[in-house]
C-alpha positions as CSV (number, residue, x, y, z in Angstrom):
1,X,0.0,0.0,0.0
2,X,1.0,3.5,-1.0
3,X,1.7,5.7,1.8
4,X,1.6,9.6,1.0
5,X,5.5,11.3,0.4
6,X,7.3,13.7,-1.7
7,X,5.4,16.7,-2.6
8,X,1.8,15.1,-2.1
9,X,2.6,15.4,2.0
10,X,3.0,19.1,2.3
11,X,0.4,21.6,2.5
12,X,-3.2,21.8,0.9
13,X,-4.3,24.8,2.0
14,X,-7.6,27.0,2.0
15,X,-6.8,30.4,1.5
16,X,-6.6,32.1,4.8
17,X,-7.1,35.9,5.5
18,X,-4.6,35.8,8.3
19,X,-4.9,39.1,9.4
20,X,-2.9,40.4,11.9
21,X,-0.3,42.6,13.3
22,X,2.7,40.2,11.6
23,X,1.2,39.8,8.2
24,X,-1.8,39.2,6.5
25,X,-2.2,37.0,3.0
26,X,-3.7,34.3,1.1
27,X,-3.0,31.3,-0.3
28,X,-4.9,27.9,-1.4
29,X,-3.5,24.7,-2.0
30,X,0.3,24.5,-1.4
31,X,1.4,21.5,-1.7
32,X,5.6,21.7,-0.9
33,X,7.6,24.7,-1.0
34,X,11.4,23.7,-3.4
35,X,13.4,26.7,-4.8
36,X,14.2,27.8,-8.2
37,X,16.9,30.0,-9.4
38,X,15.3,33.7,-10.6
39,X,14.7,34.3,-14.2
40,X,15.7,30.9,-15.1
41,X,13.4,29.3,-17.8
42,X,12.4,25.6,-17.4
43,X,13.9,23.2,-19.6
44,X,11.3,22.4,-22.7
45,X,10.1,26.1,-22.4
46,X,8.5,27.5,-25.0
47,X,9.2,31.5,-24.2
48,X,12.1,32.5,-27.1
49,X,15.1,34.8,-26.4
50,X,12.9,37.8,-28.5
51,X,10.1,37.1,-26.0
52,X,12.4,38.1,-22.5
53,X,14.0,40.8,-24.6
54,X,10.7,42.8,-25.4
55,X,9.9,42.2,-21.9
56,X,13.2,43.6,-20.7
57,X,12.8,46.3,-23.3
58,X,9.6,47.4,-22.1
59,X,10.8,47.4,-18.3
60,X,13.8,49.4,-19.1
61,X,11.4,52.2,-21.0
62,X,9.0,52.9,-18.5
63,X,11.8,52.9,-15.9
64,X,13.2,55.9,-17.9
65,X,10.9,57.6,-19.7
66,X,7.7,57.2,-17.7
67,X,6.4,60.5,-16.3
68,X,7.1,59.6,-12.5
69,X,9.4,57.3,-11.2
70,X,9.0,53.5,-10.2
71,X,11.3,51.1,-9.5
72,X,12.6,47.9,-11.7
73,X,11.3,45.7,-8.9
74,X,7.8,47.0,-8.6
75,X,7.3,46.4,-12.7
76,X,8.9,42.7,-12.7
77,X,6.3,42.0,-10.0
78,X,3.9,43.4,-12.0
79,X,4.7,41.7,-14.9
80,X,4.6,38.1,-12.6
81,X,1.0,39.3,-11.9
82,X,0.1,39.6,-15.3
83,X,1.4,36.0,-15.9
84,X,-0.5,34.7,-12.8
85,X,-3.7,36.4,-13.9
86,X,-3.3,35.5,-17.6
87,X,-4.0,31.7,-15.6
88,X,-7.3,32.7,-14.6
89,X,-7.0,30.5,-11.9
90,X,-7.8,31.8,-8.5
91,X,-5.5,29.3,-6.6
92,X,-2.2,30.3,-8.0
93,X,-0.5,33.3,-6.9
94,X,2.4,34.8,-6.4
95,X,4.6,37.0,-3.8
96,X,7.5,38.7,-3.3
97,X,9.9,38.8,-0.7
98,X,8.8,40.8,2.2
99,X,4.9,39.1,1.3
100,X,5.9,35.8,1.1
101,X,8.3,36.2,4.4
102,X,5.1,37.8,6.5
103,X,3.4,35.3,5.3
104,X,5.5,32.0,6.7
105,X,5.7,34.3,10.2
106,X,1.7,33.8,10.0
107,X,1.6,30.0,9.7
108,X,2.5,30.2,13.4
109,X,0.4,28.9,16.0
110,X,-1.3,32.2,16.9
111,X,-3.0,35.5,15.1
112,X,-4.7,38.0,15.0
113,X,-7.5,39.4,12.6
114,X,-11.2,38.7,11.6
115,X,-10.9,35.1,10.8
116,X,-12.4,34.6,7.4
117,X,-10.7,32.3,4.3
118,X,-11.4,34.0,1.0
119,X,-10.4,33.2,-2.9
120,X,-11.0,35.3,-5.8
121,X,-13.7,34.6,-8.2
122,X,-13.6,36.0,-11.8
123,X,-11.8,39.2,-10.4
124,X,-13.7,39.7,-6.6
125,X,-11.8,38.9,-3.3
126,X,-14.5,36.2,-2.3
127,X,-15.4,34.0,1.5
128,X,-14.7,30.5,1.1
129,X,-15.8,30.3,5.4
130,X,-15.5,32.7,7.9
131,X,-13.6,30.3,10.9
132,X,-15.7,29.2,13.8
133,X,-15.5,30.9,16.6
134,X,-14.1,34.0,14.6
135,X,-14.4,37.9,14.5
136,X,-16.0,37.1,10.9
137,X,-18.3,34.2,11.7
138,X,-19.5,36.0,14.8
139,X,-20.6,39.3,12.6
140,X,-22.5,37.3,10.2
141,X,-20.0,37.0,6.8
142,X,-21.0,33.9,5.2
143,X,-19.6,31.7,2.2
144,X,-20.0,33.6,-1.2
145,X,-19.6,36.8,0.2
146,X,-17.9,38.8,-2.3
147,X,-16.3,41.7,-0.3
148,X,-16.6,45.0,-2.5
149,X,-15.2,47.3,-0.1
150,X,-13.0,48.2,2.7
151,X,-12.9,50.6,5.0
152,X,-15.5,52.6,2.6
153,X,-12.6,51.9,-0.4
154,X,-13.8,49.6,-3.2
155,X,-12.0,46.5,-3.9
156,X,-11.9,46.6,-7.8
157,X,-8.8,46.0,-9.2
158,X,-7.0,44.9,-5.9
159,X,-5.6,40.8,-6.1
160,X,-5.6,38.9,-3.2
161,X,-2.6,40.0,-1.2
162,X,-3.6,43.3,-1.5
163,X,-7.3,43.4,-0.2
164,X,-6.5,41.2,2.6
165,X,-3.3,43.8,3.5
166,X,-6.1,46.2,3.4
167,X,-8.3,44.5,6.0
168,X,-5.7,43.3,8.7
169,X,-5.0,45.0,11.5
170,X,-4.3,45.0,15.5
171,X,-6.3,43.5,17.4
172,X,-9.1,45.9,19.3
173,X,-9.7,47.4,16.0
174,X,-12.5,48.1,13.4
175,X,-12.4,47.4,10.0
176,X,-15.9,48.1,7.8
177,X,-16.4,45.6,4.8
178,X,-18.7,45.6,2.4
179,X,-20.2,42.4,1.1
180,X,-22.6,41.9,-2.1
181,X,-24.2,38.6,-1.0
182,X,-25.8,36.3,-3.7
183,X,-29.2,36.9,-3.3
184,X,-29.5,39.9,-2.1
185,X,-30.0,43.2,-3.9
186,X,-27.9,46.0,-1.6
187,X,-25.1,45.5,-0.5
188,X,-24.1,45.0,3.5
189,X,-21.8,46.7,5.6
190,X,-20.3,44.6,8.4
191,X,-18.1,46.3,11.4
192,X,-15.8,44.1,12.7
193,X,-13.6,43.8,15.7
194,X,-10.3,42.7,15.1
195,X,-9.1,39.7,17.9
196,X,-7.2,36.4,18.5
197,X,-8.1,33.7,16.0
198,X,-8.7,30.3,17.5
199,X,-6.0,28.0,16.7
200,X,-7.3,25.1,18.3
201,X,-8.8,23.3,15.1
202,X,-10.4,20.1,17.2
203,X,-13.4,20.4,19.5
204,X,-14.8,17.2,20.5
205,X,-17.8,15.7,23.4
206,X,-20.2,13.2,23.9
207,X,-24.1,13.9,23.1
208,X,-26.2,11.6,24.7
209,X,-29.8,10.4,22.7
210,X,-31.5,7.7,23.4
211,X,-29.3,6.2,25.9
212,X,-26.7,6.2,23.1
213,X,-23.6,7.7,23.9
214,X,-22.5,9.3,20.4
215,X,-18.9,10.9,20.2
216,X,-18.9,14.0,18.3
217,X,-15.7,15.7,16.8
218,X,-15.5,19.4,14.7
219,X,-12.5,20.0,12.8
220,X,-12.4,23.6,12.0
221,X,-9.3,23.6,9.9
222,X,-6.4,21.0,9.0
223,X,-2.8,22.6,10.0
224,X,0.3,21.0,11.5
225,X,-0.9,19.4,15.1
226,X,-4.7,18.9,13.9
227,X,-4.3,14.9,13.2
228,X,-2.5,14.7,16.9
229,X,-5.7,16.9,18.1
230,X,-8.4,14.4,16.5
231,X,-6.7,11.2,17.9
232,X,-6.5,12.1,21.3
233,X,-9.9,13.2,20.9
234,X,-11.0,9.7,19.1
235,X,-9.0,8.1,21.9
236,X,-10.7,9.7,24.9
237,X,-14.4,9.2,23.3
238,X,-13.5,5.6,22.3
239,X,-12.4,5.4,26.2
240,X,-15.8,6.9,27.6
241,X,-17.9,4.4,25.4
242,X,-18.8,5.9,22.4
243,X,-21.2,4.3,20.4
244,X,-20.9,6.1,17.1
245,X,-19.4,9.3,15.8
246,X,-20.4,12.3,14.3
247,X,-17.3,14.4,12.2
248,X,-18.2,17.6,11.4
249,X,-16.1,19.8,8.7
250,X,-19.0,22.3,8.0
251,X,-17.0,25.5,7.6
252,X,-13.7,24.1,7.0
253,X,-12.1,25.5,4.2
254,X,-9.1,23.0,4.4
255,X,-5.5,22.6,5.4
256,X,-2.6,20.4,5.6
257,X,-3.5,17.4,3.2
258,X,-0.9,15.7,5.5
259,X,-3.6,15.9,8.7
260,X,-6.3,14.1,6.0
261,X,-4.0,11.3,5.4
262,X,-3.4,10.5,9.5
263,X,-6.7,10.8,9.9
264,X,-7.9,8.5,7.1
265,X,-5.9,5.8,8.6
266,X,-8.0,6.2,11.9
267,X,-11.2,5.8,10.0
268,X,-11.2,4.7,6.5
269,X,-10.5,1.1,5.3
270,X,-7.5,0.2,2.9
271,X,-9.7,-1.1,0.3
272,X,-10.2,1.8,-1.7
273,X,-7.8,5.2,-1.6
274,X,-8.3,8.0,0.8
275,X,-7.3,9.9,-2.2
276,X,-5.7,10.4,-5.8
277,X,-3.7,12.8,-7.1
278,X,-3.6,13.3,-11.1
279,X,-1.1,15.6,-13.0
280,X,-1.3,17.6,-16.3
281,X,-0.6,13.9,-18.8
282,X,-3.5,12.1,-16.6
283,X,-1.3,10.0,-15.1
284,X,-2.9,8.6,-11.5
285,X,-1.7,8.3,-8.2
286,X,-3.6,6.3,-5.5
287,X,-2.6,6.8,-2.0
288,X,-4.3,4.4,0.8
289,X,-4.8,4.4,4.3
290,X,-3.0,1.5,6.6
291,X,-6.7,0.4,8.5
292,X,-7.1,-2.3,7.6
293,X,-10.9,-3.2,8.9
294,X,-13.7,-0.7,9.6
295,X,-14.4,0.7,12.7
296,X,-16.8,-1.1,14.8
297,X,-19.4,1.9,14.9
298,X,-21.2,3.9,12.5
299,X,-20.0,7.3,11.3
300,X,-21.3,10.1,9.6
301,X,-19.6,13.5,8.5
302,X,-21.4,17.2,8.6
303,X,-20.4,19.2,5.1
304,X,-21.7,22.7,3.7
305,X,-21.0,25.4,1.5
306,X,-17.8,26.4,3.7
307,X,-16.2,22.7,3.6
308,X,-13.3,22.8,0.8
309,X,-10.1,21.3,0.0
310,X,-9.1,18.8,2.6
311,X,-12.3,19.0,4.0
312,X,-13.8,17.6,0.8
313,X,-10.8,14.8,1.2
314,X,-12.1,13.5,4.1
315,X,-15.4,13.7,3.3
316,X,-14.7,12.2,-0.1
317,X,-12.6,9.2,1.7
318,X,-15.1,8.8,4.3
319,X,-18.0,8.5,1.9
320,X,-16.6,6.7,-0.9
321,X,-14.0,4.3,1.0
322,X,-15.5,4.1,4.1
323,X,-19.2,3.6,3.2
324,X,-20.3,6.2,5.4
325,X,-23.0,8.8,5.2
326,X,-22.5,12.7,4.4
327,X,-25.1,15.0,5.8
328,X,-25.7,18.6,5.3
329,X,-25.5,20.8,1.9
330,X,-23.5,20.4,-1.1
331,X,-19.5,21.9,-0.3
332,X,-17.8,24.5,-1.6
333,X,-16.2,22.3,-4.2
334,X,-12.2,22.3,-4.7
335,X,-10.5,19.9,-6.3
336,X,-6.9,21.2,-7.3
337,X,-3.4,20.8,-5.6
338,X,-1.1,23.9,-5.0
339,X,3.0,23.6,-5.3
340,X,4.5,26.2,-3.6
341,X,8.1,27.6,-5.3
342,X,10.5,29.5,-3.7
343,X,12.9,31.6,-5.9
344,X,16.1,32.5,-4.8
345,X,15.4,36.5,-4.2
346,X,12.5,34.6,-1.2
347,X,9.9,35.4,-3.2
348,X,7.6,32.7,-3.7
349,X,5.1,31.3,-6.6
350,X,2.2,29.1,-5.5
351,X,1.2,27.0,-8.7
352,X,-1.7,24.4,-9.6
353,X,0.1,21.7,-10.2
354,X,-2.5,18.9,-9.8
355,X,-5.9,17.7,-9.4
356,X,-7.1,15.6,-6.7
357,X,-10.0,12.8,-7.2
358,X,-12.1,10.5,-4.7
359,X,-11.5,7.3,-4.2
360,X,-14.1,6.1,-6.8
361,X,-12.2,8.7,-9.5
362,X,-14.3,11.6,-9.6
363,X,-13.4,15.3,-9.8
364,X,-15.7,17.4,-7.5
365,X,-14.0,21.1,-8.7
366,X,-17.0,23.3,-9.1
367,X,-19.1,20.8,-8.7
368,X,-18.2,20.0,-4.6
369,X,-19.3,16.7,-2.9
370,X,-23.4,16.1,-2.6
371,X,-24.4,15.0,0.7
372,X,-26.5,11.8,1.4
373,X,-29.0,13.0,3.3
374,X,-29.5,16.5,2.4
375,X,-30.6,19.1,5.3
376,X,-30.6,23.0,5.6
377,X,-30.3,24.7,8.8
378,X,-33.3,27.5,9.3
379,X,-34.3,30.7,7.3
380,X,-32.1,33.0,10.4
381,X,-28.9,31.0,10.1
382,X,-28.2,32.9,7.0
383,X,-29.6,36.1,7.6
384,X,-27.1,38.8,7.2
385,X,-26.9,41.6,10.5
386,X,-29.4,44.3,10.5
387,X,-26.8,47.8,10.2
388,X,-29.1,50.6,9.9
389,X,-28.1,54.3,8.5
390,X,-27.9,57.0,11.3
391,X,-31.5,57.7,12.2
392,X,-33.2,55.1,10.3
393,X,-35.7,52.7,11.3
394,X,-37.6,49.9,9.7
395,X,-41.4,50.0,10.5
396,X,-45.0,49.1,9.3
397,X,-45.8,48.9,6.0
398,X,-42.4,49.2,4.4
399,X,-41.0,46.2,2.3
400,X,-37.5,45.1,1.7
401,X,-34.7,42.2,1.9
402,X,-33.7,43.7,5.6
403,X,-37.1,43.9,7.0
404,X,-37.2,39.7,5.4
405,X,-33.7,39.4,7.9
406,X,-35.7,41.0,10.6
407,X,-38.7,38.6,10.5
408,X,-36.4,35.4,9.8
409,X,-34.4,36.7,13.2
410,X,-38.1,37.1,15.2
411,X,-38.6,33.6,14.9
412,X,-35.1,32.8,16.0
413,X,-36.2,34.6,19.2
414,X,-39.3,32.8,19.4
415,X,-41.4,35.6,18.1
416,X,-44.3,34.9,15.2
417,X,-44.0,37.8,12.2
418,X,-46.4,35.8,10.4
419,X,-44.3,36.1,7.4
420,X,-40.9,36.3,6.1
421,X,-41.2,37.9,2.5
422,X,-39.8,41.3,4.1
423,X,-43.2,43.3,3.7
424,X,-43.6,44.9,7.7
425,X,-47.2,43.2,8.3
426,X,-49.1,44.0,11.7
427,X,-48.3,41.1,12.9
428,X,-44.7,42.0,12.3
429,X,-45.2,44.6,14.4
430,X,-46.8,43.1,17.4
431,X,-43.9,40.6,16.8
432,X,-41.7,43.1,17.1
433,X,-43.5,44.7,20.5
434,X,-43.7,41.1,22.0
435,X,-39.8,40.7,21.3
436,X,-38.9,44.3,23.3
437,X,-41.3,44.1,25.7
438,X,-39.0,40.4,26.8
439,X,-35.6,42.4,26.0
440,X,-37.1,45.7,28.2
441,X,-36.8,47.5,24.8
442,X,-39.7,50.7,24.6
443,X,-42.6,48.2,23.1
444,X,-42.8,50.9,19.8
445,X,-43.1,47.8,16.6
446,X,-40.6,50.0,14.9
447,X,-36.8,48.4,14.8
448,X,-34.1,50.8,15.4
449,X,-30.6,49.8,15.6
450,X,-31.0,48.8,19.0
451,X,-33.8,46.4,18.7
452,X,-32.0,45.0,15.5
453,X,-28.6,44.4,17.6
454,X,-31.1,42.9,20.4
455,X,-32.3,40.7,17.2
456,X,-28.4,39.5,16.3
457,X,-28.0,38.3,19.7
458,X,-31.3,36.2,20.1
459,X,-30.4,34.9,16.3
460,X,-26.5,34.1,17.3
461,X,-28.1,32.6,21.1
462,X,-30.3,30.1,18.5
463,X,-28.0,29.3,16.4
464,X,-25.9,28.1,19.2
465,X,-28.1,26.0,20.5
466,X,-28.2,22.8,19.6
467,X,-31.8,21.7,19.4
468,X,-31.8,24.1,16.7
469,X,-28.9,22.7,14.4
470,X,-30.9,20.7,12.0
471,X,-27.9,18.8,10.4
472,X,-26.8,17.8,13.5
473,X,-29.6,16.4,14.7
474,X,-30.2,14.8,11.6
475,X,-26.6,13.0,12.3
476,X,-27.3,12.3,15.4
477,X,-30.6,10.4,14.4
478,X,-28.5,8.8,11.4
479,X,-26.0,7.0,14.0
480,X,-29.0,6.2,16.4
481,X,-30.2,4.5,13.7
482,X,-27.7,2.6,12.4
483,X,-26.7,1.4,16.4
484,X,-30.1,0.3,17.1
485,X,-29.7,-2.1,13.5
């Protein structure tokens, strides 16, 4: 059996807005860092000797005959860009020195920032997931948020490295995005708090149902210590008596494809591949976990919108090699490998260099990986926060997408709008009363901004709760199930 080595083991990465005081970038899928000599074309390369001439010839006249100055560095990173973009592929990048050098400071096991993993799509800086437990996830930014500004400051024509430079910050600190969310016709202006990004990516306990005691462990994302977090975890509940487990990679937007691998071989059988990795000629690579039986409990794995990359792995290997359930939404759906370069002046070029398929061959990019049993949480899980302009209030009679956030977040708190197609019925409004009257709120039925931050808090208090998680309760009756067989 084929172990993973070589350049499969290294990193397969979400991109990460790490923003924080040391440095703040992005990068998806890298797969092993090697260096390369600058300006040194590949062996078999096509470019010609009168194609890095005219490119030198054009650097050397704007450097002296351009109107203002710039310097020879700035226009040969440029020019890298322009390569990268001419790619249209949002996973491969590039940076220079003093990026790419920030950026290996902020692989360390702390930061600061908001906490939100983002990728460009077509030409928008885009969220993949906003991390659990983050600045981001906490204010309400959701997958498919395409940011459009910062700080006021519109995004257009900013790559990656440069919007998320824009947006970090020290912690304590406000930064203002703007998000056009599919779906909804105005855009949405989110304040958020710059803090201390969890870096524990395993959270793990025991739900109780039936008399069943049914382990339950969240991977948030896949970095260097995250396959040593889930076995002590899978050691502890196997300890206590578990019988089943529930793995949940909703919101994980990926990691260290190393991490998937040591964790296959805790779960998934040998007798199909945890994984294969394909290059440009088609040629096939299986790699296979060392289990060599299944567990002796039933399992079944949590997905959405914000699982991708190494999330998709497992839940790939898990599905098709293991046999096991997937429940939730469809994921984000990634399905390329990174190589990270670095050239000898430290800057560094992150290239797609591969896809990875499923164990029964297929490619999910675009496409992501359909769950078996398909559940969406409630309307207010995906409501967007209510930020109203100075002096403004939503009342009776009006009718718009916010006012349809407002009603979907009454019923979070246990209040009945009678409707959630955003037209402010009476019954919205004695909704409304009912819901400040239990806050000690002035009972008016109109919402001003403190009644709609009032709202967030009863929506975030529900969505916490448990009873109220749909998909996991739908696991949770899944391994019930399949223990009482």
């Amino acid at each position: 059996m084929k172990k993973f080595s070589g350049k499969v083991v290294a990193l397969l990465m979400a991109i990460a807005l790490v923003v924080g005081a040391g440095g703040s970038y992005a990068v998806f899928g890298v797969v092993q860092s090697r260096q390369a000599p600058v300006a040194t074309a590949t062996a078999g390369s096509t470019i010609s000797d009168k194609d890095t001439a005219k490119i030198k010839a054009i650097h050397d006249l704007i450097e002296k005959e351009y109107f203002q100055k710039v310097s020879g560095s700035k226009l040969y990173d440029g020019a890298i860009k322009g390569m990268i973009e001419a790619l249209n592929d949002p996973f491969s990048s590039y940076m220079n020195a003093k990026t790419a050098s920030d950026f290996t400071q902020s692989l360390s096991s702390s930061f600061q920032g908001i906490g939100a993993e983002v990728q460009m799509v077509g030409k928008q800086v885009t969220i993949i997931s906003p991390i659990k437990g983050s600045p981001a996830e906490k204010a309400g930014l959701k997958p498919k948020d395409a940011i459009v500004t910062i700080n006021g400051k519109s995004t257009d024509g900013l790559d990656i490295n440069e919007a998320v430079n824009k947006i970090r910050g020290k912690k304590g600190t406000v930064v203002r995005i703007g998000i056009k969310r599919p779906g909804v016709a105005n855009a949405l202006t989110f304040a958020i708090k710059r803090d201390d990004i969890p870096i524990r990516t395993v959270d793990s306990k025991m739900i109780k149902r039936d008399g069943q005691p049914i382990g339950y462990i969240a991977i948030t994302q896949f970095n260097e210590n995250t396959d040593k977090e889930f076995s002590t975890a899978l050691s502890k509940l196997e300890g206590n008596g578990m019988k089943g487990l529930i793995i949940d990679v909703r919101g994980n937007p990926g990691g260290y494809l190393q991490a998937v691998e040591k964790i296959g071989n805790l779960l998934v059988p040998d007798n199909k591949p945890i994984v294969q990795i394909e290059d440009r000629a088609g040629k096939k690579q299986p790699f296979y976990s060392t289990l060599k039986k299944k567990k002796n409990y039933p399992i079944t794995a949590l997905i959405d919108g914000g699982s991708a990359s190494a999330s998709e792995i497992l839940a790939g290997a898990l599905h098709q090699a293991g046999g096991y359930p997937l429940v939730g939404v469809k994921s984000f759906g990634k399905g390329t490998v990174q190589q990270g370069i670095e050239l000898s002046d430290k800057s560094e070029l992150k290239l797609t260099t591969d896809k990875w398929l499923t164990p029964n061959g297929d490619w999910i990019h675009k496409k992501g990986i359909k769950p078996t049993i398909n559940v969406k949480q409630p309307d207010y899980y995906y409501v967007a926060p209510i930020i109203l302009k100075k002096g403004k209030t939503l009342k009776a009679d009006q009718n718009n997408d916010t006012i349809a956030d407002a009603q979907k977040m009454l019923k979070a708190a246990g209040q009945n709008p009678g409707r959630t197609d955003g037209y402010f019925s009476a019954q919205t409004v004695q909704a409304v009363k009912a819901f400040q009257k239990a806050k000690k709120l002035p009972a008016s039925g109109i919402i001003n901004q403190k009644t709609a931050d009032a709202l967030q808090q009863a929506t975030l208090s529900a969505i916490s709760n448990q009873k109220n998680d749909r998909q996991l309760n739908a696991a949770v009756n899944e391994i019930v199930n399949a223990i009482q067989k």
